[in-house]
N, C-alpha and C positions, 0 to 999 in steps of 0.2 A: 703647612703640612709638617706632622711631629712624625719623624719616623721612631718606631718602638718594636720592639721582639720583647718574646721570650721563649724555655724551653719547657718543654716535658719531656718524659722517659721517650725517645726517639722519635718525638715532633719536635719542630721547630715555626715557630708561627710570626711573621713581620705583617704591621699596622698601619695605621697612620691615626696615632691618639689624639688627635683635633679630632677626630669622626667618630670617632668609635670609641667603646668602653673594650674590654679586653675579650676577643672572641674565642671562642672555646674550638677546641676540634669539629663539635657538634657543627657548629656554622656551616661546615664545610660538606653538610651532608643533606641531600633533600629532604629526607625522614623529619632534618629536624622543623624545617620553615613549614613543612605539613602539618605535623601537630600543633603547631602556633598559627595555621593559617594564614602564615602571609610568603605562600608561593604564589604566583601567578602563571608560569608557565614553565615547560620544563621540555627540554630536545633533547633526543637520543643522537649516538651518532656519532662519526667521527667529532671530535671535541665538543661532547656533550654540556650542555648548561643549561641554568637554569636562572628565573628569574625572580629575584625574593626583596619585598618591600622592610625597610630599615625604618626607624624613626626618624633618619636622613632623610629619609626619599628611598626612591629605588635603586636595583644593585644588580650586576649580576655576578654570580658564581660562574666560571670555568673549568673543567677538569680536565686534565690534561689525558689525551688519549694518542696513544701511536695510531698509522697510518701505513699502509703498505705491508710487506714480506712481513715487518716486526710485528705488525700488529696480531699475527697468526703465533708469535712467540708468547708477547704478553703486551695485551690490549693500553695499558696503562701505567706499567712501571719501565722505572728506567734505573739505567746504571749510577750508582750512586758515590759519587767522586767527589762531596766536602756539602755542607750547607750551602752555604752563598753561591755555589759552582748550579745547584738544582734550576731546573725551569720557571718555575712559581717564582721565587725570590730575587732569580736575576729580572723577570721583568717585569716584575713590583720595583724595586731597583731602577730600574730604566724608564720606568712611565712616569715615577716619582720625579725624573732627574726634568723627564720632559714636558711634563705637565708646571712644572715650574718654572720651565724658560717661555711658557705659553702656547708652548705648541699643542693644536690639536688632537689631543689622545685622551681616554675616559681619565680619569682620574682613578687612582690606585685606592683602594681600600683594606683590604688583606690579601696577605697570602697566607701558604700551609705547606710544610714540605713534610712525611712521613717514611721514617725509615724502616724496611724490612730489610735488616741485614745490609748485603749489597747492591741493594733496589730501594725505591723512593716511587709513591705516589705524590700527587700535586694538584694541589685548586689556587683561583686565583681569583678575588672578588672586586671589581672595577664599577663605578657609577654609573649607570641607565644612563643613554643618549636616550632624549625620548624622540620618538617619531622617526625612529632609525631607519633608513628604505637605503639597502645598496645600490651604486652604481648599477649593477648589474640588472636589476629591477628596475631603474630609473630609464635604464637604456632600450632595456627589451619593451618597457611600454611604453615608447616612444616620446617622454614628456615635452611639450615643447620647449621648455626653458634648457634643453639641451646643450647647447651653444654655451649657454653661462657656465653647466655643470661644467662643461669639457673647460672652458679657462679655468675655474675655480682648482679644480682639480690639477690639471698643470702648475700653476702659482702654490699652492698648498705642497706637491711633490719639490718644487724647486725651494720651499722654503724647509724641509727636515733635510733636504742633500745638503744647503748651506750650511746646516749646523751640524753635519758631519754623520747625522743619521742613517743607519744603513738596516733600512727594514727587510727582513729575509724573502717577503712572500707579498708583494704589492701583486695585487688580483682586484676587481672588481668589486668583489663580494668584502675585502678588506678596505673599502672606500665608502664610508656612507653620508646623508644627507640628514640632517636631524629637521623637527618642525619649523627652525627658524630658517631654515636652508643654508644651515654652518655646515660646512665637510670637516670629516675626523676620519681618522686613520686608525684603525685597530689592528690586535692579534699581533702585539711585538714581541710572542715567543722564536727565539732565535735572534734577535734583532741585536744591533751593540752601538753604539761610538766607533765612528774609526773615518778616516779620512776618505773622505768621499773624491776617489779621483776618476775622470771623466770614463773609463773603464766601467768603474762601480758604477757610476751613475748609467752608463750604456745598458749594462745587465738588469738593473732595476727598471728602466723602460721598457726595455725589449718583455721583461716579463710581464709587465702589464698589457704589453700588446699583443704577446699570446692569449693572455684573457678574451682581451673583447677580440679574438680572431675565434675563439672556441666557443664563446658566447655567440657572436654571428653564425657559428654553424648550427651549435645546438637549439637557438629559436628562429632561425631563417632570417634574421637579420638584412634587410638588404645592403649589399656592399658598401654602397652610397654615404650612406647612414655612418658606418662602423669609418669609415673611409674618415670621411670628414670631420667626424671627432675626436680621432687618431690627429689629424692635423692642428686641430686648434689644443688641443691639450699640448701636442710639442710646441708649438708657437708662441702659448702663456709658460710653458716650462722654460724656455731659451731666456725670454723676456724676464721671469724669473729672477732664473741665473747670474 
C-alpha cells in the first residue's frame, strides 16, 4: 500500500497508488459512477453510500453524514480544524495502519476532504467485502453455526483490543461475516490507537451488548438465544486476551 495525496483549490484528496490512478473529486459523487454505469447500489440515510465497481473490483464510497440534534443543523458538514484532523482522512489513516498489521478491516482506497470555509464535507472509498451479512442479520435469523459466530467474534474483538485499537461504535451491524465466513470490523470513523486498558476494553463490550440487548427486543429474540451468545463471545474474548 502507497499512500499518496494531493491538493486542489480547497479539496484535499489521500490514495493508496498501488490501486488506484489518481481520483478526481468526481469519484466522490454518485452522478459520476451513474454516467459510467458502474453503480450498483446506492442507500440513503444516515451514512449514506454507495456501491461502485473499479477495474479492481468493487468498492464502496461513504459519505459522512451527522446523526442526532446536529443533523437538524447541518446533515453533513462538520467543523473544519486542519486537513489531517478531518474524518475521511484520519480513518483512511487508521484502516491503512490496520489493514497492514492484518487485521480485519476493508481495505482503504480513497479519501476526499472538501472545505467550505469553516466546514468540510467527506467521503471515504474502502474495498467490497463481498457477501457481507451483519451480525445482527446473522443472529435475528437464527443461523445455526451461531456458536462459531459468537467465538469468532469474541477472538476477532480480543485481537484489535491487543493492538491497542479502540473502535468508538462496536454494534452488531459494525460486525460482519463475508462469503468465506471471515469476520471484519467496519466504520472506524472516530476510532484511534491508544492503550487499551481494562476500562476501555469494559466500555467497548458493554456497548456491544447493548446491541444484541436492543436487537432482542426489536425482533423478539428469545432470551436464551441472545443470553448464550453473550456468554460465548466473553469466554473466546478472555481466552483471547
Amino acid at each position: 500500500m502507497q499512500a499518496a495525496s494531493y491538493s486542489q483549490p480547497y479539496t484535499r484528496i489521500l490514495y493508496d497508488a498501488d490501486c488506484l490512478e489518481r481520483p478526481t473529486s468526481a469519484w466522490f459523487t454518485p452522478d459520476h459512477w451513474v454516467q459510467h454505469g458502474a453503480i450498483e447500489t446506492f442507500r440513503q440515510g444516515r451514512g449514506g453510500c454507495w456501491k461502485v465497481e473499479l477495474p479492481i473490483g468493487s468498492a464502496v464510497i461513504k459519505h459522512y453524514r451527522r446523526g442526532g440534534m446536529m443533523a437538524k443543523i447541518s446533515f453533513d458538514r462538520y467543523l473544519f480544524t486542519g486537513w489531517e484532523r478531518s474524518r475521511s482522512l484520519r480513518e483512511w489513516r487508521l484502516l491503512a495502519d490496520l489493514y497492514q498489521q492484518g487485521l480485519p478491516v476493508p481495505a482503504p482506497l480513497a479519501a476526499i476532504c472538501v472545505r467550505y470555509g469553516r466546514s468540510y464535507r467527506a467521503c471515504l472509498m474502502t474495498r467490497y467485502i463481498n457477501g457481507a451479512i451483519g451480525l445482527n442479520r446473522l443472529i435475528a435469523n437464527g443461523v445455526p453455526e451461531l456458536p462459531e459466530v459468537a467465538e469468532q467474534t469474541g477472538r476477532m474483538l480480543a485481537q484489535f483490543h491487543s493492538a491497542d485499537v479502540n473502535h468508538a461504535d462496536i454494534n452488531l451491524s459494525n460486525i460482519v461475516r463475508d462469503s468465506s465466513d471471515r469476520l471484519w470490523l467496519l466504520d472506524f470513523d472516530r476510532g484511534r490507537i491508544v492503550r487499551m486498558h481494562d476500562k476501555r476494553r469494559q466500555r467497548a463490550m458493554q456497548r456491544l451488548q447493548r446491541s444484541l440487548r436492543r436487537l432482542s427486543e426489536r425482533e423478539n429474540i428469545a432470551h436464551d438465544i441472545t443470553r448464550l451468545f453473550w456468554e460465548q463471545v466473553n469466554s473466546a474474548y478472555r481466552a483471547g486476551s
